[in-house]
C-alpha positions in Angstrom: -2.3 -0.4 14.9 -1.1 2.9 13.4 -1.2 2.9 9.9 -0.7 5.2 6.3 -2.3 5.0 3.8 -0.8 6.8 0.5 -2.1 7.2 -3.0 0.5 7.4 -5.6 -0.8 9.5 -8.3 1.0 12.7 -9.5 -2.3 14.4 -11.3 -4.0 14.3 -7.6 -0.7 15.3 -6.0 -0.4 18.7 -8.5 -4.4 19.0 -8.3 -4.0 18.5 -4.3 -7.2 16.5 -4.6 -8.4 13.6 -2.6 -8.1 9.9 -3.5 -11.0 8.0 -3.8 -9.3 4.8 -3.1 -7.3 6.7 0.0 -10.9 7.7 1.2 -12.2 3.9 1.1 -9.5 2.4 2.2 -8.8 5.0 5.3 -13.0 4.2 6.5 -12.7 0.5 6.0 -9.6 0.9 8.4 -11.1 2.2 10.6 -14.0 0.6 10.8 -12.2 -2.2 11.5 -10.2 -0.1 14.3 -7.0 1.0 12.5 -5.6 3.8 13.4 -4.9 5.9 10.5 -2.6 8.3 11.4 -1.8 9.7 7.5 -3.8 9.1 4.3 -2.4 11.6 1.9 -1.4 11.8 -1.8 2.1 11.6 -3.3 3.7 12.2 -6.8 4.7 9.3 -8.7 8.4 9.8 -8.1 10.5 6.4 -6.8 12.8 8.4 -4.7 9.9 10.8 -3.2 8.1 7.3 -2.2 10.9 5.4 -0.8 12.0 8.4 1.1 8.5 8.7 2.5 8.8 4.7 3.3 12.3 4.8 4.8 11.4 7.8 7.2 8.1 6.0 8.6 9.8 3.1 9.3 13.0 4.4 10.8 11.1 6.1 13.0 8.7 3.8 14.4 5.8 6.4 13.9 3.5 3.5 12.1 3.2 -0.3 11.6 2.1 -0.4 8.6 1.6 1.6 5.3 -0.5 1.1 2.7 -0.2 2.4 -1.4 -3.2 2.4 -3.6 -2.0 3.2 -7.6 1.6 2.9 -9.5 1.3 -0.6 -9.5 0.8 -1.4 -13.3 4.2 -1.9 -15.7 5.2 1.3 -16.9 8.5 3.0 -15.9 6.4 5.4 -13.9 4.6 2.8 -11.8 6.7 3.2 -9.2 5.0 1.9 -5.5 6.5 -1.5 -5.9 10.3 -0.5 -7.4 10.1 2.0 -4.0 8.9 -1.1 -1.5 11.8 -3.1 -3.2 14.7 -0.6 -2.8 13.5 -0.1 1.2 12.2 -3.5 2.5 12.6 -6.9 2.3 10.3 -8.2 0.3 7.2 -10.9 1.2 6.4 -12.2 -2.1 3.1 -14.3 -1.0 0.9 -11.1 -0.3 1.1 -9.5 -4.0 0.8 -13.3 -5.4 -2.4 -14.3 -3.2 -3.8 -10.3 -4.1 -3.3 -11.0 -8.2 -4.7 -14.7 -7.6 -7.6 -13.2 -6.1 -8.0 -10.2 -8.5 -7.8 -12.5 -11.3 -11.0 -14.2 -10.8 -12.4 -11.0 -11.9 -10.0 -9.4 -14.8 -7.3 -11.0 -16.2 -5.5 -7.5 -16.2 -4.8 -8.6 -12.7 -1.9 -10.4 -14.2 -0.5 -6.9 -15.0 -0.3 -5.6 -11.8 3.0 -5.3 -10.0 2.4 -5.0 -6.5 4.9 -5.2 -4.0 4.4 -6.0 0.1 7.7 -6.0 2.3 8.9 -5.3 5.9 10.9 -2.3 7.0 12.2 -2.3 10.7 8.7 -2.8 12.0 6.8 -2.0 9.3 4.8 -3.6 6.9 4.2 -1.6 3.8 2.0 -3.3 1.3 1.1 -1.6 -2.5 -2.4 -2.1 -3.3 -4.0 -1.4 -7.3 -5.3 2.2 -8.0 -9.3 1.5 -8.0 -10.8 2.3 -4.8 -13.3 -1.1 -5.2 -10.8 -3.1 -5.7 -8.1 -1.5 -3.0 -10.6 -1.8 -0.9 -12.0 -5.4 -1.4 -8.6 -6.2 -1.9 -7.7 -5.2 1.7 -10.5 -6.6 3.3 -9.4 -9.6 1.7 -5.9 -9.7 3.6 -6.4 -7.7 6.8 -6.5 -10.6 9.2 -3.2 -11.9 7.9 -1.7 -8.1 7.3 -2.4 -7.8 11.4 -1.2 -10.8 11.9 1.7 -10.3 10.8 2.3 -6.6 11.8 1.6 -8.4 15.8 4.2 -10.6 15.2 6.9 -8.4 13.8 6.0 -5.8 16.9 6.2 -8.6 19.4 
């Protein structure tokens, strides 16, 4: 499965530094024998996101993308406002992700992912911490390929 994996963070962006939670999430991927064709970092703009979105999708080049940040509920969290101007949303993945989450924080109840489907694409917004991005992605990756098998059927 062919896959991108995008932090949205404009410090990093400017800085052109790494993401931690981009890092993590692109070996745990792979490890688990995703092919990550993109893990890169992107300013937290709406339109410079969905953009991004709409042009993966179109053209087939992935199945499924994956955010990491811009998921809290401040006008510049912008990962899941971008997911919901390009996709149609799948409301069960961000509910099962904050019901998990919250048995840890109860700032989980803050968070404002998104998950949708685009052409053939899923695109899912995962929080900004590589721990929890990752353990949060572990926790859904059997039903995230699942589901990215039977859209590409």
């Amino acid at each position: 499965m062919r896959t991108a994996i995008f932090t949205i963070d404009t410090e990093s962006y400017e800085a052109k530094k790494k993401s931690a939670a981009g890092e993590a999430l692109k070996r745990m991927l792979e490890q688990n024998r995703l092919e990550v064709k993109a893990a890169k970092v992107l300013p937290r703009d709406k339109e410079v996101v969905a953009t991004v979105f709409r042009q993966l999708a179109d053209s087939g080049s992935v199945e499924l993308i994956i955010t990491t940040g811009a998921t809290g509920y401040l006008e510049q969290d912008c990962a899941p406002k971008a997911v919901e101007e390009v996709a149609e949303l799948i409301p069960g993945i961000p509910e099962a992700l904050r019901a998990y989450n919250l048995r840890y924080s109860k700032k989980a109840m803050l968070d404002c992912m998104a998950a949708g489907i685009r052409k053939n694409t899923l695109i899912v917004n995962l929080p900004e911490s590589a721990k929890t991005a990752k353990e949060d992605m572990e926790y859904i990756l059997s039903e995230v390929v699942q589901v990215v098998e039977s859209i590409n059927l």
